[in-house]
N, C-alpha and C positions, 0 to 999 in steps of 0.2 A: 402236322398234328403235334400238340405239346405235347410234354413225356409226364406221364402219369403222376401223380406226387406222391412218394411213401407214405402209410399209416403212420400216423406219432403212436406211439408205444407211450404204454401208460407211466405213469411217472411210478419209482415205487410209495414215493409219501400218499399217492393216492389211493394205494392198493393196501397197506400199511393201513389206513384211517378207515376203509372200505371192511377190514377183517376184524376190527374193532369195534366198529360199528354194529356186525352184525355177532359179536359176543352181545353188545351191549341190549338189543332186541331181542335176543331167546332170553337174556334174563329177568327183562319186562316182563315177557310172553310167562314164562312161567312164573312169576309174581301175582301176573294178573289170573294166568289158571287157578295157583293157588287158592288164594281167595275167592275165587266164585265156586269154588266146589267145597271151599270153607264154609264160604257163607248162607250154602245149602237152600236159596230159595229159588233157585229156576226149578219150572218141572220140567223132567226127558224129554218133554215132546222138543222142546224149547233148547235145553241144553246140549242134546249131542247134535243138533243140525251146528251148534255154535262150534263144540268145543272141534267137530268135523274139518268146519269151513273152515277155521283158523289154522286147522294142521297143516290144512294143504296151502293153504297161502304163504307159511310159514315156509313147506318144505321147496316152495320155488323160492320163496325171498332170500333164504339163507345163504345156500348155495354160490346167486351170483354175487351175495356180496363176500364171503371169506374166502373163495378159490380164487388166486393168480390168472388163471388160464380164459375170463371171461370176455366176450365184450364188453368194452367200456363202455355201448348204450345201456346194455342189460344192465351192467352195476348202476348206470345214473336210474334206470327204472324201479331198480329194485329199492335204492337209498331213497326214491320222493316217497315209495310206496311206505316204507321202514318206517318215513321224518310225521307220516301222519298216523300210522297205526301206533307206534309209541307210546303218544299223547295219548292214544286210547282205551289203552291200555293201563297207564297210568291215574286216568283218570276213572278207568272202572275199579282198578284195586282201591282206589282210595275210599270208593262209595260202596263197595262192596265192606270193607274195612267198618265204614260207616257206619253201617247194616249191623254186622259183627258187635261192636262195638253198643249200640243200639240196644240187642236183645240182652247182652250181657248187664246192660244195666239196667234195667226195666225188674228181669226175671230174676231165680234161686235167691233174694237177700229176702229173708223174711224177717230179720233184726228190726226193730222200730224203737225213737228212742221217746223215752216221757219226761218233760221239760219243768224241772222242779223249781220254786220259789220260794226264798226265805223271804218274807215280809214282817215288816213293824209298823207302830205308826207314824205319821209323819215327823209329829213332833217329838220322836222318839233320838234320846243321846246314842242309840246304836247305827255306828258308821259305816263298819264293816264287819267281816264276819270272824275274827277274834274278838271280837265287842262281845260276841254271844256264849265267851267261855263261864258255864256252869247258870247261864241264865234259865227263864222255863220256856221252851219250846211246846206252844199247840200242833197238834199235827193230829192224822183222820185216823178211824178206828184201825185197832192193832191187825185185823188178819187180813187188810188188803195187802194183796204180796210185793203192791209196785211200791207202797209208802212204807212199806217195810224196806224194800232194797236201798230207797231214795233215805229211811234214818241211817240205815250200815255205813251208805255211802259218806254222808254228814260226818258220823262218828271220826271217818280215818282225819279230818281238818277241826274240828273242834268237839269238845265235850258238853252236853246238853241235858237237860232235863228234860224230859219229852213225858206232854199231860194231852192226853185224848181225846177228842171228842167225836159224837156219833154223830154227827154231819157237819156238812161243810157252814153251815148256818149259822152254827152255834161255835164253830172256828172262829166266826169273821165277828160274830159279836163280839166273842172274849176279845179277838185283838182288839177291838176300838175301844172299849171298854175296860180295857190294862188286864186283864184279867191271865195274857200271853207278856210277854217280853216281844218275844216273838211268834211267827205262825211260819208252817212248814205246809205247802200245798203247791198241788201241778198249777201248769198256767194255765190247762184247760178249766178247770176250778176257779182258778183268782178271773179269770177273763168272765164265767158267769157270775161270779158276783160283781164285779166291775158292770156288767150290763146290769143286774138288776138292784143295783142301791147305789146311787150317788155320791154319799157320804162312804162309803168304803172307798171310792176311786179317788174322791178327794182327801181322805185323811191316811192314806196310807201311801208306804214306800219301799220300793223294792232293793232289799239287801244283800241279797246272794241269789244268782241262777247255775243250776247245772243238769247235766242230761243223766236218765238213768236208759239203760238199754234192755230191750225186752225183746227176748226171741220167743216166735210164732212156732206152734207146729203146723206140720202140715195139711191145710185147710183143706186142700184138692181134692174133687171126685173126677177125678179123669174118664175120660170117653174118648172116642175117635172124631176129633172135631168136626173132618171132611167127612164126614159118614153118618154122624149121629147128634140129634138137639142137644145144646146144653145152656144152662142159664151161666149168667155171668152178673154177680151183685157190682154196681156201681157204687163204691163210697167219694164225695169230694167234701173232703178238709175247709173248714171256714178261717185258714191260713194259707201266707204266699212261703215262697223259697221251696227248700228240698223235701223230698215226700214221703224221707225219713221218722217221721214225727206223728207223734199223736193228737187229736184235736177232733171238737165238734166234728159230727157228719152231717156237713147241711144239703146236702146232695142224700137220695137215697132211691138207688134205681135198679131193675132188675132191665139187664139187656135178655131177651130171650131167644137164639139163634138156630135156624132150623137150616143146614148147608145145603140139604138134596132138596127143600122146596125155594132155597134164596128167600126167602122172610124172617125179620126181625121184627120182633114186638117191644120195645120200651114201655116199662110200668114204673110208672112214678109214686114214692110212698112219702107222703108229708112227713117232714123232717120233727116234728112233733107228736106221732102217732106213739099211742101205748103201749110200750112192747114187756114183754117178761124175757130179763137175763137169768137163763139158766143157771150160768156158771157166779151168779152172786145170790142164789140159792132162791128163785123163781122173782126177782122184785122186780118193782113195777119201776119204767122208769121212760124217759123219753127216746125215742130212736135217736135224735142225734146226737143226746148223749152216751151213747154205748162209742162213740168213738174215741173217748177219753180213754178204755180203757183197752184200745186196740182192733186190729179190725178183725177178729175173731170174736170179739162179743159184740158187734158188729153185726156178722156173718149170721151169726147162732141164731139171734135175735130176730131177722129177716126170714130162717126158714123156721120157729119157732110161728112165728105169723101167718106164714103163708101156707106151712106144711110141707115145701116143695125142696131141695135140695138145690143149694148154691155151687155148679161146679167148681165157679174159680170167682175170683175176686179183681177190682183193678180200684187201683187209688189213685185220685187226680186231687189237684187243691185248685185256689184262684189263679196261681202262675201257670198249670198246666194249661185252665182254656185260654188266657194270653197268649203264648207262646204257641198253642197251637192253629188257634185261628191266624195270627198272624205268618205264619209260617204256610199256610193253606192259601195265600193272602185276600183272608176276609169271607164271610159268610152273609148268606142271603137270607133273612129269615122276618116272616108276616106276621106281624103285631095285630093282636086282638083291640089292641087299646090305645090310643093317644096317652101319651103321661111322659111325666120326669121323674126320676130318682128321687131315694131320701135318704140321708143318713151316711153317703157316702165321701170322700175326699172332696172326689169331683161332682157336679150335676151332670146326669145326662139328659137328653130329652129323645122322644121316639115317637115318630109319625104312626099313626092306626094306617095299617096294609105293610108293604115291603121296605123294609131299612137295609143296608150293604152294611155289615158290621165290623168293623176291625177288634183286637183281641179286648180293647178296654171294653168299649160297647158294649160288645159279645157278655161280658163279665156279668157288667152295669144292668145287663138285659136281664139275665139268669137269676141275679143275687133280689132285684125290688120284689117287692111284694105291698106294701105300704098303699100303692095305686090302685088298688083292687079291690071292687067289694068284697072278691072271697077271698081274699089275700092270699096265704100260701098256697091255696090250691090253683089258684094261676098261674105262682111263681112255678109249680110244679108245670103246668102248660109248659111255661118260656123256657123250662131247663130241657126240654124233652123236645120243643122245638132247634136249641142250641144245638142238643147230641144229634137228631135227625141232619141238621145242614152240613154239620162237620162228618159224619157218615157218608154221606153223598157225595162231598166232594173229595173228603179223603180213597175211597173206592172206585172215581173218576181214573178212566188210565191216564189222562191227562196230566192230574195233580200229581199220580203216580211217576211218572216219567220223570218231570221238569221238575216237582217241589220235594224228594223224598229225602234227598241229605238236608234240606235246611231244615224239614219237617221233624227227622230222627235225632238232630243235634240240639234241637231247641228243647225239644222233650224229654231225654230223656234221664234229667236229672229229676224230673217232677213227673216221674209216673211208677206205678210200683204193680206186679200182677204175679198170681202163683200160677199163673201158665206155664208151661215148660218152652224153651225156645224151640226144642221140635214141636210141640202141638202150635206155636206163633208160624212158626216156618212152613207149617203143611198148609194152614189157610195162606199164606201169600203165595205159596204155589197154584194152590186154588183158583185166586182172583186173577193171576196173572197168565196161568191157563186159559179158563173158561171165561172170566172177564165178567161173572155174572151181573144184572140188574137188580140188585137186591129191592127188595117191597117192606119199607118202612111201616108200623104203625106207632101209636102213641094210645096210652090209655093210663087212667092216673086213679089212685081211691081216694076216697072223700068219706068223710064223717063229721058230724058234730063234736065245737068245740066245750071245753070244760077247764074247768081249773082243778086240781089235784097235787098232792104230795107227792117228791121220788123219791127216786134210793139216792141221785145226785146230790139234792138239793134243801133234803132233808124237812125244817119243819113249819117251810115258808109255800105255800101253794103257785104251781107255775103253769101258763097254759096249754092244755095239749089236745090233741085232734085224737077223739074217737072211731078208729074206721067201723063203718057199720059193718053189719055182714053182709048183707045185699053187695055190697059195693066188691068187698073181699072175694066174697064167691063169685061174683060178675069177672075179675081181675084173671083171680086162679084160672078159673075156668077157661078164660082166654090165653092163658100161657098153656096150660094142658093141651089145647088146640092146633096150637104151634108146633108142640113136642109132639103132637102121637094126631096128626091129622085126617082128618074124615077121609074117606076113599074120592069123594067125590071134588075133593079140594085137590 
């Protein structure tokens, strides 16, 4: 019989690497704990079977790899087991981090900034903006507070003579008509009259931009989200990049979320409807003009119409639906109509029934109206068709799972909401709980169009949609039903 063969005795370099190794795994372990109880979106039911299973896996793994005394199979068990929990670890802190990262930049920034413009005319010898020392500066009547801040600002780089006028109409004549040096006006302003006179976009020339900063209060009616309906006004910006900034609201949508019955109702309100801004002392002016001058007159304006109360607010522009339909990758959504774009960079075209749309598309789909005999009240359709496919499949656990860091990173430079990150963090606990099937509707007001004077626009008539009242109390009435539902529903 051969004589047995001695055990080899571990090396100490492998025993050395083995005790290292497992310093180097509880410090994952607790990175990655960190941030998931940072990042507060598991619900209990979910998190302590996790944070459980992990203890105890831990307190076998540890063990055989920094004690001397182990077998050498156990350490090779324990180090494959270490070489892939790791990675998993590393890669939940990162997305957990994500997350974090995420809500911080969405929520609490209520600052928004308003994008000013020196303008002259083309053929004007002013180059730049010491050219403008002791010249006369047009600029809009004295007690709006943002063209107030916007001449202070001016002041500290050059000295001006600043001559007023009581709309922006009679700004733009005096400039072409030399009657200004120069003219001092936001770009939401110079952009509507650049759309409605030819001659102003060609005879004019931009001399100086700079930002002026406007802090919001706080707009929030808070509720218990997971408990109780609350509306949520949709504003999207008729501008791309960060969603710091003021501009048209060509988007104007009331999400209405009811958590204990899982239904939403989308109301769509033509971006040309008649609203009275309280806060510029009841005037008459367009809805998508109240975004010029922030999204609290915005806000006001929508429950001034409706009657109803805006809990919270969320701001997206053209780069939010890019970015987030692509990140989603791509939405499914049924065309009422054959047609192609107008007015945009690109043409698009779109089959009547189902298109698979990526973020351009998606955009291109939302923004036409031109193609339609009732024009904006369709486009109001196609935007509420856009928010419904991106609901659905953003709410999929599916997209949930596999798309939510590319989803959070893409957006979250271009989305702005007075949510709190605990009332955002209690609905993802929600979905990710119960997983609910949320029941989509869509419903939009409609009214006859007219042409009239605003408080914008001053003494030039511009087109805007009348909502009837049929239509309005049809609307209300259906969000009331959502918030405080029949027994029998």
């Amino acid at each position: 019989m051969a004589p047995r063969m001695p055990k080899r005795a571990m090396s100490p370099g492998f025993i050395k690497f083995t005790r290292i190794w497992s310093i180097v795994y509880i410090l994952m372990l607790a990175l990655f704990l960190f941030t998931l109880l940072s990042a507060d979106i598991l619900p209990l039911v979910l998190l302590i079977p996790i944070v459980v299973l992990i203890a105890c896996a831990s307190m076998l793994i540890f063990p055989q790899l920094f004690f001397a005394n182990i077998k050498k199979s156990r350490k090779i068990i324990a180090l494959v087991i270490s070489c892939i929990l790791i990675p998993v670890y590393a890669y939940g802190a990162i997305g957990l981090g994500t997350v974090a990262g995420f809500f911080s930049a969405i929520t609490g920034n209520e600052e928004q900034t308003v994008t000013f413009l020196v303008i002259t005319r083309k053929d004007s010898s002013l180059k730049e903006l010491p050219d403008l020392e002791g010249k006369n500066v047009g600029t809009y009547i004295n007690e709006e507070p943002v063209y107030m801040a916007a001449r202070k600002k001016l002041a500290d780089e050059v000295s001006v003579n600043y001559m007023t006028s009581p709309s922006i109409t009679e700004m733009a004549s005096s400039t072409l008509v030399g009657g200004f040096d120069a003219t001092l006006m936001t770009k939401s302003h110079y952009d509507m009259l650049r759309d409605k006179d030819k001659d102003f976009r060609k005879n004019t020339k931009v001399l100086h931009k700079f930002g002026v900063k406007m802090d919001e209060a706080d707009l929030a009616k808070r509720v218990k989200v997971t408990k109780e309906p609350f509306n949520i006004y949709i504003s999207g910006l008729d501008v791309s990049g960060t969603i710091d900034v003021t501009s048209r609201s060509d988007v104007n949508m009331i999400m209405t979320v009811n958590p204990e019955t899982h239904k939403i109702l989308l109301t769509s309100i033509p971006r040309d409807t008649v609203i009275h801004m309280n806060e510029k002392g009841g005037a008459s002016d367009k809805l998508t003009h109240t975004g010029i001058y922030g999204i609290g007159c915005s806000l006001g304006a929508v429950e001034d119409l409706t009657g109803l109360d805006m809990n919270y607010y969320v701001k997206v522009n053209y780069t939010t639906v890019k970015k987030m339909v692509d990140a989603l990758g791509g939405i499914d959504v049924k065309s009422d109509y054959e047609f192609d774009t107008h007015g945009m960079k690109a043409k698009f075209h779109f089959k009547k029934g189902w298109n698979h749309l990526d973020g351009e598309h998606a955009l291109a789909f939302a923004r036409e109206r031109k193609s339609f005999p009732d024009g904006d009240i369709q486009r109001n359709r196609n935007q509420a068709k856009v928010m419904t496919a991106m609901l659905k499949k953003a709410t999929s656990s599916r997209t949930i799972l596999m798309n939510y860091t590319t989803i959070l990173n893409s957006t979250k430079d271009y989305m702005q909401t007075n949510m709190s990150q605990k009332e955002i963090k209690s609905l993802v606990k929600m979905q990710i709980a119960l997983n609910p099937k949320w029941k989509i509707r869509r419903q939009n007001m409609e009214g006859p169009s007219a042409f009239m004077q605003c408080y914008s626009t001053g003494s030039y008539e511009v087109s805007v949609v009348q909502v009837s009242d049929e239509s309005l109390k049809k609307c209300v009435k259906r969000i009331k039903r959502i918030i405080n539902p029949p027994e029998e529903d």
